[in-house]
TORBA-270498 format. One record per residue (C-alpha): x, y, z. Coordinates in steps of 0.5 Angstrom, whole numbers, padded with zeros to 4 digits, always signed. Layout:
N
XYZ...
This chain:
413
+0342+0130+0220+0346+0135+0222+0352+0137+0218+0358+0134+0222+0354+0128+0222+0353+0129+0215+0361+0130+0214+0363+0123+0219+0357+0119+0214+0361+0122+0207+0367+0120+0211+0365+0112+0212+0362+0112+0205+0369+0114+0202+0372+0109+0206+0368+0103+0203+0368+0105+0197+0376+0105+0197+0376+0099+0201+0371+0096+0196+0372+0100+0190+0365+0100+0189+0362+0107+0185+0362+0113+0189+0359+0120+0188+0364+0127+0188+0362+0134+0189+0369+0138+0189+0371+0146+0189+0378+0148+0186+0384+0148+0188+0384+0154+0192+0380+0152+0197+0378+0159+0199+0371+0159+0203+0367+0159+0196+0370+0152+0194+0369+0149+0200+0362+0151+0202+0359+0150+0196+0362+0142+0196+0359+0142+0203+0353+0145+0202+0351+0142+0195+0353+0135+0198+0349+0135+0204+0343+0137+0200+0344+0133+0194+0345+0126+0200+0339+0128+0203+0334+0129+0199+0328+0122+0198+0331+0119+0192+0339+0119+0195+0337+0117+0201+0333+0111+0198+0339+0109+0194+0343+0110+0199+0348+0115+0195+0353+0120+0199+0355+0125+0195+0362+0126+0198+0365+0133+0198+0372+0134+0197+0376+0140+0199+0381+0140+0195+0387+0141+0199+0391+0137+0204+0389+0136+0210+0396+0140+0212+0393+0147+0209+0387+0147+0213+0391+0151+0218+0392+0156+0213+0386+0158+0213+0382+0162+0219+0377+0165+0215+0374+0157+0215+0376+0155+0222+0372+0161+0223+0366+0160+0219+0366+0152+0221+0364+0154+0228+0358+0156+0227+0356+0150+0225+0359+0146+0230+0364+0143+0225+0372+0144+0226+0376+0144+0220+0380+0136+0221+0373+0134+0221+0373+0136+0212+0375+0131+0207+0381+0132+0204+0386+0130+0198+0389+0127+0204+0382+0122+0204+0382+0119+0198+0387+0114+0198+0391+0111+0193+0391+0108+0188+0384+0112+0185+0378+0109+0184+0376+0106+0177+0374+0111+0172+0367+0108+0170+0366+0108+0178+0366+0115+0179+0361+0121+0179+0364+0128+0180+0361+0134+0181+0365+0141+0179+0362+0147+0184+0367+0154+0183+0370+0151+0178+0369+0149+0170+0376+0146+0169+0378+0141+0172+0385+0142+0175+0391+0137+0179+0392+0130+0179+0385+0129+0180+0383+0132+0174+0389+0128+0170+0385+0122+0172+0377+0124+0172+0376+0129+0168+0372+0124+0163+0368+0123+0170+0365+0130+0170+0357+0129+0171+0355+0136+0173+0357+0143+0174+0355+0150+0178+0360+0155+0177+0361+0162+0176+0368+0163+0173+0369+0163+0165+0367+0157+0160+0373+0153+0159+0367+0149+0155+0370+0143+0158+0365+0140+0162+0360+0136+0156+0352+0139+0155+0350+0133+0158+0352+0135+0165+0346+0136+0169+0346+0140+0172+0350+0145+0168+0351+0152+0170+0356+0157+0168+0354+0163+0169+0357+0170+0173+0355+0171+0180+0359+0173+0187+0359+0167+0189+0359+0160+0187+0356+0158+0193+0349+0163+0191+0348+0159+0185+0349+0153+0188+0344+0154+0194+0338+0157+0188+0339+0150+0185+0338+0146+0191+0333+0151+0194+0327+0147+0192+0330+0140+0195+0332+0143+0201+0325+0146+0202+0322+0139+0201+0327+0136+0206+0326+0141+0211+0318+0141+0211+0318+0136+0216+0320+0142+0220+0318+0149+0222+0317+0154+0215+0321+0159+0214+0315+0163+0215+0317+0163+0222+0322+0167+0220+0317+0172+0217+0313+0173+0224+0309+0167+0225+0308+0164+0231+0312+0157+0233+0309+0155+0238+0308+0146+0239+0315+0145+0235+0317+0140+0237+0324+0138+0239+0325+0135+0233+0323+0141+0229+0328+0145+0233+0333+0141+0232+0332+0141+0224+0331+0148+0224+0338+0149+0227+0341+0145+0223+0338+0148+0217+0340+0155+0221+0348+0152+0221+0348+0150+0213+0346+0156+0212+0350+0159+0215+0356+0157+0212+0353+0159+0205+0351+0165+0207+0359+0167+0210+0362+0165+0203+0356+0170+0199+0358+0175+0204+0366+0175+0203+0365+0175+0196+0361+0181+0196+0364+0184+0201+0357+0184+0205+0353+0184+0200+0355+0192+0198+0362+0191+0192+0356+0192+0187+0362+0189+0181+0361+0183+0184+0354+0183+0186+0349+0180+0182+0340+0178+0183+0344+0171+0185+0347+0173+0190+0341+0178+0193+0336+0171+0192+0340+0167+0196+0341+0171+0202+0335+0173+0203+0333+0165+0202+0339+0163+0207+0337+0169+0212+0330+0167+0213+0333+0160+0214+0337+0163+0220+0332+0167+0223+0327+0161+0222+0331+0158+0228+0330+0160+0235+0338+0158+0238+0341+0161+0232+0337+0166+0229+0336+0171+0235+0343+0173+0235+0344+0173+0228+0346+0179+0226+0349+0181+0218+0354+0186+0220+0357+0182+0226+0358+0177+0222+0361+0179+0217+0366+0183+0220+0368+0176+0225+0369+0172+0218+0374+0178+0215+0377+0179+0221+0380+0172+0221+0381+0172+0214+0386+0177+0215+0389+0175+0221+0396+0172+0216+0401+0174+0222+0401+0167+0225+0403+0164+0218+0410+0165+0214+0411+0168+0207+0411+0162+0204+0405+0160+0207+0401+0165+0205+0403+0165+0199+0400+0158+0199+0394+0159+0202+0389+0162+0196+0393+0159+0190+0391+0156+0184+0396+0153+0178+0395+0152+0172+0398+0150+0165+0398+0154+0158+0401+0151+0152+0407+0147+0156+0408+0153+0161+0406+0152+0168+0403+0158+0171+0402+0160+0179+0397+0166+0181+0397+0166+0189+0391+0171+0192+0393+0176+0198+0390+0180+0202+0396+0185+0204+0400+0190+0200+0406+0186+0198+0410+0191+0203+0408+0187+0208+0410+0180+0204+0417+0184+0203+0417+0186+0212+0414+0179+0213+0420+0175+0210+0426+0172+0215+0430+0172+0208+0431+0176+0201+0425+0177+0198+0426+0174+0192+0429+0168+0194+0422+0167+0197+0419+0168+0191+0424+0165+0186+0424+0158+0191+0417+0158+0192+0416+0158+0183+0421+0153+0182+0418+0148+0188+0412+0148+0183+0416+0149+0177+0413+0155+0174+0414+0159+0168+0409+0164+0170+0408+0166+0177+0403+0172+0180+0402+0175+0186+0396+0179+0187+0394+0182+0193+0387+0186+0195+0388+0190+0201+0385+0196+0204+0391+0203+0204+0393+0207+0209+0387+0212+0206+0381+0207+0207+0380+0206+0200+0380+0198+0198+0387+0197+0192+0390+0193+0188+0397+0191+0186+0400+0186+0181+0407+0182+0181+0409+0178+0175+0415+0174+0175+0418+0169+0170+0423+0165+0169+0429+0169+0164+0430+0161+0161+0423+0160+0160+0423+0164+0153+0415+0163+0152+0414+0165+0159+0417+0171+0159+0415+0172+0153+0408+0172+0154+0408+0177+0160+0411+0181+0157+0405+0180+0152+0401+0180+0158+0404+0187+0160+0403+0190+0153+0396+0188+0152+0393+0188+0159+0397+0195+0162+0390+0198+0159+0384+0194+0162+0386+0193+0169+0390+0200+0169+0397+0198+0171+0401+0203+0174+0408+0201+0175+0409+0200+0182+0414+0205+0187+0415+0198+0191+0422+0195+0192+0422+0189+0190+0426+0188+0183+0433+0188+0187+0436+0182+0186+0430+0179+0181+0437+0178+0175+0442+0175+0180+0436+0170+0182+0435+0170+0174+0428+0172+0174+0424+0177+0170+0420+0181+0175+0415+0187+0174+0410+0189+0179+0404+0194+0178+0399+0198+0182+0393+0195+0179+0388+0202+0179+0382+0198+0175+0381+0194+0182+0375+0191+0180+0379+0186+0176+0380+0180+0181+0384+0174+0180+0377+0171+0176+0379+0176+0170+0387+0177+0171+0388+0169+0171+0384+0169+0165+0388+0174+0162+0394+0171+0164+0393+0165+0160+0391+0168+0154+0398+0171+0154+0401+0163+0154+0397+0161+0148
């Protein structure tokens, strides 16, 4: 099936399981939502609904985008990357679809993709629900041995490990169709029409794998990311494109990378509080919550873009959340072409251990990440709002947020 067929079946199947409180099989990326959370979800529970044995049973494995439905907006990077397999974002399945109250406990199978901790309200409530797992991010050691799959390990992108665990069931529910060996230079002539159409449908799932391993290796090239995983599956997902006569003779690598960055960075229709949301996660660390929201411009932008006082956009959006510990992390491109990073930290100057701990953070990670204090003006104002605040020139960009969270929290600990 195509994967917006897909998407509508997973979607009635939830809607019965609610209705009936029948068991029900989840496949979720984490809170941030970014393009690797989501298309590892939907690519993973595609593949694992459409193999022999799901399809006997009758199981779907619903892929659940961590976010409201109201943040999809945020994101034109998705709505960019969904066209190209012919899906919009309404058409995802969202927090906002899973109803309350929750499904019992004993009848809930989840499947944690770009994240080995499971975080929220729903992590609150499943998190003994955990079968299986493939992410990229530290061990938190929260998913139990007997998860299968169990994968934790580094790679670029999540997504790259989720398409080489599944590469062997999707060659089998593809074999009805043309090889890949067309894309290799065979001849395809005497597909037939359902072949053409199985073929690009491979070619859309494909594609919206391959968007997420682009982005998080910026075009195959940042060799800090890059790893064999990486390489592995976009050759694989490539030799899928091209397999496909309707998608695979514009498929061009560059192009399309540059489409899905562009959108990524087209923030000028969003407010600041909006972008700060965008790419957010929060975690909570010895009885402190800590935010850490990823943006892919300098904060001098943040601070023109603000129809009010900065720090009280700042302030307003940590206290909405309740956070001792709130980061801003932004990942840009400078005025001289060379890719930057900067750091600001903020906590609450009545949340002793928050403020402790990044001034901890301060003293033990200035070092590894190569902070330089910042000649951006942001601190004006930080005592009246009664905030700690320290903004840095991160020199060490090849420490992402996958290194800088973890930091954070240990500095809570």
């Amino acid at each position: 099936m195509s994967v917006r067929t897909f998407l509508v079946t997973a979607k009635r199947h939830l809607q019965q399981a609610l209705k009936n409180q029948t068991e029900a099989f989840f496949v979720i990326g984490n809170e941030s939502a970014d393009l690797d959370s989501i298309t590892s979800a939907i690519v993973y529970g595609y593949l694992q609904s459409s193999t022999l044995e799901s399809r006997r049973a009758q199981r779907v494995v619903i892929p659940v985008t961590n976010i409201p439905a109201a943040d999809l907006s945020l994101r034109p990077e998705l709505t960019a990357l969904l066209k190209h397999a012919g899906i919009v974002p309404s058409e995802l399945i969202t927090l906002d679809d899973l109803g309350s109250p929750p499904l019992p406990l004993s009848q809930t199978f989840w499947t944690l993709v770009d994240h080995n901790a499971f975080q929220g309200a729903l992590g609150h409530h499943y998190k003994d629900s955990i079968t299986a797992c493939i992410d990229h991010h530290d061990d938190e050691h929260t998913v139990p041995s007997s998860a299968d799959p169990r994968i934790i390990t580094k790679t670029g992108s999540c997504t790259s490990l989720v398409t080489n665990h599944c590469r062997d069931a999707w060659d089998l529910i593809a074999s009805s169709s043309s090889s890949i060996g067309a894309a290799l230079g065979q001849s395809s002539e005497g597909l037939t029409d359902d072949a053409a159409f199985t073929t690009t449908w491979d070619a859309q799932l494909a594609k919206l794998a391959l968007g997420s391993v682009l982005i998080d290796t910026y075009n195959l090239t940042d060799e800090s990311k890059i790893t064999d995983h990486d390489r592995k599956a976009a050759r694989y997902l490539e030799a899928r494109i091209n397999a496909s006569h309707k998608l695979g003779k514009d498929y061009d690598r560059q192009s399309f990378f540059a489409e899905i960055t562009d959108a990524k960075s087209d923030l000028d229709s969003l407010g600041v509080e909006d972008v700060l949301r965008k790419d957010y996660k929060q975690w909570a660390e010895n009885g402190v919550q800590l935010g850490m929201s990823s943006v892919v411009k300098p904060i001098t932008w943040l601070q023109y873009k603000a129809d009010e006082d900065f720090i009280k956009v700042l302030s307003r959006f940590a206290q909405s959340r309740e956070l001792g510990l709130f980061a801003v992390m932004t990942a840009y491109t400078d005025d001289s072409g060379n890719f930057a990073r900067q750091l600001l930290l903020i906590s609450s100057s009545s949340d002793s251990k928050a403020q402790s701990a990044a001034e901890t953070f301060q003293k033990k990670c200035s070092e590894e990440l190569q902070l330089q204090d910042s000649e951006t003006e942001v601190l004006s104002g930080g005592g009246e709002e009664g905030l700690w605040m320290h903004c840095w020139e991160q020199k060490n960009v090849k420490a992402s947020r996958k290194r800088v969270g973890p930091l954070l929290r240990e500095a809570l600990r």
